[in-house]
C-alpha positions in Angstrom: 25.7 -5.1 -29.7 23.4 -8.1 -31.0 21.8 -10.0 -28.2 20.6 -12.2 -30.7 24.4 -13.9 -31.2 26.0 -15.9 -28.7 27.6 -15.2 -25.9 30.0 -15.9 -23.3 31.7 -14.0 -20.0 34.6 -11.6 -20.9 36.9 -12.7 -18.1 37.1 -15.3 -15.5 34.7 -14.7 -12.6 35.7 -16.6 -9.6 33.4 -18.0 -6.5 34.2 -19.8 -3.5 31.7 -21.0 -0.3 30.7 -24.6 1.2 28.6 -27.3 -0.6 24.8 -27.1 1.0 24.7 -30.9 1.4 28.5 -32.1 1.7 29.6 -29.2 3.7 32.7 -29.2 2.0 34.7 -26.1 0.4 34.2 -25.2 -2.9 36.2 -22.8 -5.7 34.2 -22.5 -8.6 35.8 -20.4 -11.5 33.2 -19.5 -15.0 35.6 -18.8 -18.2 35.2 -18.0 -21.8 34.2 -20.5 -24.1 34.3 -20.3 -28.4 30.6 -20.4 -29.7 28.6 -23.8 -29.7 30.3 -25.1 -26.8 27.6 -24.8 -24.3 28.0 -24.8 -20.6 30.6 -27.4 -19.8 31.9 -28.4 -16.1 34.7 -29.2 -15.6 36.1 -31.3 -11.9 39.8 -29.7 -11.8 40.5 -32.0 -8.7 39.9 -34.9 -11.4 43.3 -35.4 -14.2 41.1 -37.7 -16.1 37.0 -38.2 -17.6 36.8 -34.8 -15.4 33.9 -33.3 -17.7 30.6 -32.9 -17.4 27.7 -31.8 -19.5 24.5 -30.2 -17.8 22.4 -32.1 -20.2 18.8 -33.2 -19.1 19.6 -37.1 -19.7 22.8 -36.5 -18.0 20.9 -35.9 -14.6 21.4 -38.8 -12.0 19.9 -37.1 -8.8 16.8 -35.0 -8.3 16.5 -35.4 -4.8 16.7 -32.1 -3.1 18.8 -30.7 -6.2 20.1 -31.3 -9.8 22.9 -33.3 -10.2 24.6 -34.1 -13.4 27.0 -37.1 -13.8 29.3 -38.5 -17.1 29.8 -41.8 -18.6 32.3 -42.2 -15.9 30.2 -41.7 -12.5 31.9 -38.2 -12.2 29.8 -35.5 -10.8 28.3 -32.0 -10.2 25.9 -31.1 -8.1 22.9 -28.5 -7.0 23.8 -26.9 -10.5 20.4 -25.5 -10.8 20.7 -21.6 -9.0 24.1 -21.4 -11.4 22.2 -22.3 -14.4 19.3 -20.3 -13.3 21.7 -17.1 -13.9 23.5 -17.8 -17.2 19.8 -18.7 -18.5 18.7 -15.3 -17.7 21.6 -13.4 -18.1 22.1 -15.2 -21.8 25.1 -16.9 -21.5 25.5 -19.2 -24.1 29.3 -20.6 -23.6 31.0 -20.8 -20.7 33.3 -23.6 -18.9 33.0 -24.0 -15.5 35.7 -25.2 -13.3 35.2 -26.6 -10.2 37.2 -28.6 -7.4 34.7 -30.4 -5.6 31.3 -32.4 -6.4 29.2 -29.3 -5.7 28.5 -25.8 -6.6 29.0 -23.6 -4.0 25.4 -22.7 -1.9 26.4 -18.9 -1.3 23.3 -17.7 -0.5 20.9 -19.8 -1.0 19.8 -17.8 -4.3 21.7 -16.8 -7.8 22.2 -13.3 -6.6 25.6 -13.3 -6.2 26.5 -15.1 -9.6 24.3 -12.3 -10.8 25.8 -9.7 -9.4 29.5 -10.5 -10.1 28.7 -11.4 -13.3 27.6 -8.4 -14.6 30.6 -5.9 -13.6 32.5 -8.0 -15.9 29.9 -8.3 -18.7 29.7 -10.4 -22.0 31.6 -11.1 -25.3 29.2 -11.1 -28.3 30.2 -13.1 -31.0 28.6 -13.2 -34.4 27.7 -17.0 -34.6 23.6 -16.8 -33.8 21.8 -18.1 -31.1 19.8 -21.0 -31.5 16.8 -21.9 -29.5 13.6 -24.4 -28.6 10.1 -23.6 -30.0 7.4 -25.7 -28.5 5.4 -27.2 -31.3 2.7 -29.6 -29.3 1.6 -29.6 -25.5 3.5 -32.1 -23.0 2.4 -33.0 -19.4 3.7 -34.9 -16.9 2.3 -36.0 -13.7 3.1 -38.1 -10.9 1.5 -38.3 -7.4 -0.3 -35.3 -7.5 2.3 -32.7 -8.7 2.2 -31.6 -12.2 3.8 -29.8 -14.9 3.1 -29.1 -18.8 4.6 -27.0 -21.7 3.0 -25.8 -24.0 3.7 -23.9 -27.5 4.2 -19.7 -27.0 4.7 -17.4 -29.8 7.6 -15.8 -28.6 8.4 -15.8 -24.8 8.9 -18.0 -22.2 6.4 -18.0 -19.4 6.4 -19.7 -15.9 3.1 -20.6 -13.7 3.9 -21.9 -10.7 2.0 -23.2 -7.8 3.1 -24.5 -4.4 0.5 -26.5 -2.1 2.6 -26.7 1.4 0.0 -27.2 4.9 2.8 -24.8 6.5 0.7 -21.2 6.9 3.8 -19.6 6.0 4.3 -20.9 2.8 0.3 -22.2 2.0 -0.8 -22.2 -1.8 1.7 -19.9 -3.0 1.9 -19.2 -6.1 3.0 -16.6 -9.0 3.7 -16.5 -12.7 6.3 -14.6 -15.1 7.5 -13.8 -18.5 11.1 -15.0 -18.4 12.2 -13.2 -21.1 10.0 -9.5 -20.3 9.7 -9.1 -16.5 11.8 -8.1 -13.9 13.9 -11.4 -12.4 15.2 -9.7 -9.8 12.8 -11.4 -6.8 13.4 -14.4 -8.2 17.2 -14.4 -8.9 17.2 -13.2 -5.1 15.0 -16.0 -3.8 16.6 -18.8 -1.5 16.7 -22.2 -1.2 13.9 -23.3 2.0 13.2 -25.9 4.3 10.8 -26.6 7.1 12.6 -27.0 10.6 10.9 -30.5 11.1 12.4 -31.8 8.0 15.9 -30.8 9.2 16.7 -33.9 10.9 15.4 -36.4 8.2 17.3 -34.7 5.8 20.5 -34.7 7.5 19.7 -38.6 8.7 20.2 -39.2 4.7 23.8 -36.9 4.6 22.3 -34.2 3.0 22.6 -30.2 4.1 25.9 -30.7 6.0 26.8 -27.3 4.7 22.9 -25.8 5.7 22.3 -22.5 7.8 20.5 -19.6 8.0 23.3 -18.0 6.2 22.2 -19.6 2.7 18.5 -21.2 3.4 15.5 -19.8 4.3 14.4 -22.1 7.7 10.2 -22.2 8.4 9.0 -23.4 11.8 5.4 -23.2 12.3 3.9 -20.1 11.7 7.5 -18.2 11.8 10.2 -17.4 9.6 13.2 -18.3 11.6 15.6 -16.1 9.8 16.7 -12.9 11.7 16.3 -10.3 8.4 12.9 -12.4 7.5 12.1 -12.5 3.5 13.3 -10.8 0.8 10.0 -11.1 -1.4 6.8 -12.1 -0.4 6.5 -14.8 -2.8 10.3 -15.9 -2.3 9.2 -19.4 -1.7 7.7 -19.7 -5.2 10.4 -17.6 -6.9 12.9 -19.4 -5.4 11.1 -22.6 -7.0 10.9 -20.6 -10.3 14.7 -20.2 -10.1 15.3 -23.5 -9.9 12.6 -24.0 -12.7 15.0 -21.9 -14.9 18.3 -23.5 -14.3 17.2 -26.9 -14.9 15.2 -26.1 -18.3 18.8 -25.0 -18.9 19.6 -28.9 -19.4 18.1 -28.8 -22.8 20.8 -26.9 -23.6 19.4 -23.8 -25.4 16.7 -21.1 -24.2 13.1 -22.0 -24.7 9.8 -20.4 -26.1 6.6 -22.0 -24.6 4.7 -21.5 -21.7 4.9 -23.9 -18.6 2.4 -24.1 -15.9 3.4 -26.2 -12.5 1.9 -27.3 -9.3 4.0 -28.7 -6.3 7.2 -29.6 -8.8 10.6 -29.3 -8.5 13.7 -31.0 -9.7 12.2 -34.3 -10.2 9.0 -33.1 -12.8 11.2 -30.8 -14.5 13.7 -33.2 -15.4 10.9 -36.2 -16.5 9.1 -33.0 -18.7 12.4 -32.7 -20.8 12.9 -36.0 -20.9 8.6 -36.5 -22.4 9.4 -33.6 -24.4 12.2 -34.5 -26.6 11.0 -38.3 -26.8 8.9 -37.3 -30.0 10.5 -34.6 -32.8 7.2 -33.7 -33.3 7.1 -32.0 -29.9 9.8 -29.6 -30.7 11.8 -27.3 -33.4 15.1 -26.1 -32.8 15.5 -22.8 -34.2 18.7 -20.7 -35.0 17.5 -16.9 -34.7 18.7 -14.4 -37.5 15.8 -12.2 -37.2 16.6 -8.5 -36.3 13.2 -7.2 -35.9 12.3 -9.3 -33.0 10.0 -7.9 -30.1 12.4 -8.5 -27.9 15.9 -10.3 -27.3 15.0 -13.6 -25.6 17.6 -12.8 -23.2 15.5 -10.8 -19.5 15.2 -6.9 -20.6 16.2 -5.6 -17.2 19.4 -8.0 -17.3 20.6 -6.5 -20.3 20.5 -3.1 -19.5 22.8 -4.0 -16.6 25.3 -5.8 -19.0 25.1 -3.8 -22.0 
């Protein structure tokens, strides 16, 4: 089997669950697609302009997730723990099909796309995979949060930082080799929220479809969750994770190394968008090599898909 080809899911893999902001229910359904199609969604409650490409200029909201909108003002939202999971589980084709605005929140976390995903496994085709080197180092700043990239011979790492005056969460922070370390904290990680911003948030329609069941809730000094954490750093994974999905928007995987400090949706999106302003900044590669150090697709993930 050639991880370095592209692939897609063998079978349909179905999910259903509530939207975290709207509430509303969800089926979400991931088929096969041919090689160089990409990740395409697709709004099956819509007969007409119902697609919609998770493509970094695409994205019309980062307010408390990613959304993604076409031409026509048709959306998709809180893509990001979705696309978190086909990043690391190499999924290079797939259509999604969905029949609501969002993805559904499940957990909180990719977990369960990861796990049902990889029962069913992964076609390998023979067309290779193509992805983006870093040539020259790109920052982006704005109020005090930060994040760069910054060229990386062959992996793609992830340096983190969060800065939060809650003592539960404080200065948090952890880094990772997408490509060589064990994921499994951070596909596990969930979505969080202090209980003081609960009501502001909702004031605005967002999290009609929040709980303990699928977000990690902080009040004070205490974890209001009955089972507590699953990691200790799950805040910052969980940040990570959404790190991941939305450096998905480029479209292909990415070697360079990326250090952050209080981002989220919002800095990741405007460092794409910096990034592929100038050629200069960027090659994209197609990968033929066989002698690779490793596969660009998470080592622990394939084992579990192979």
């Amino acid at each position: 089997m050639s991880y370095l080809t592209q692939k897609t899911v063998k079978s349909p893999i179905s999910f259903d669950g509530v939207g975290l902001h709207n509430g509303l229910k969800v089926n979400l359904c991931i088929k096969p697609a041919s090689p160089d199609t990409g990740i395409i969604f697709k709004r099956i409650d819509l007969k007409n302009n119902n697609l919609v490409y998770p493509n970094f200029l695409n994205v019309s909201n980062t307010s408390l997730n990613t959304t993604i909108s076409n031409e026509y003002g048709v959306k998709v939202s809180t893509i990001e723990h979705l696309m978190g999971a086909l990043f690391g589980l190499g999924v290079d084709n797939a259509i999604v099909e969905i029949d609501n605005e969002e993805v559904p929140i499940l957990d909180g976390s990719a977990k369960d796309y990861i796990e049902k995903i990889i029962p069913i496994g992964l076609n390998v085709s023979n067309v290779p995979i193509k992805i983006i080197k870093i040539n020259k180092e790109v920052e982006f700043k704005n109020d005090g949060r930060s994040i760069l990239i910054r060229p990386s011979k062959l992996s793609l790492d992830i340096d983190f930082q969060l800065n939060y005056k809650n003592t539960i969460i404080g200065n948090q922070s952890n880094k990772i080799n997408v490509y060589e370390d064990s994921l499994e904290d951070i596909f596990k990680s969930r979505t969080f929220c202090l209980f003081e911003d609960i009501e502001a948030i909702k004031k605005i329609g967002l999290a009609k479809g929040g709980s303990l069941e699928n977000a990690i809730v902080v009040k004070d000094n205490k974890v209001l969750n009955s089972e507590g954490l699953r990691n200790e750093k799950e805040f910052v994974n969980h940040k990570i994770l959404d790190c991941i999905g939305d450096l998905y928007t480029s479209g292909y995987r990415i070697v360079g190394s990326i250090v952050c400090s209080r981002g989220g949706h919002y800095l990741t999106n405007e460092l794409l968008k910096k990034l592929f302003e100038k050629s200069e900044n960027f090659s994209i590669v197609e990968i033929k090599e066989r002698n690779l150090p490793h596969t660009l697709i998470n080592k622990s993930l394939l084992r579990s898909i192979a």
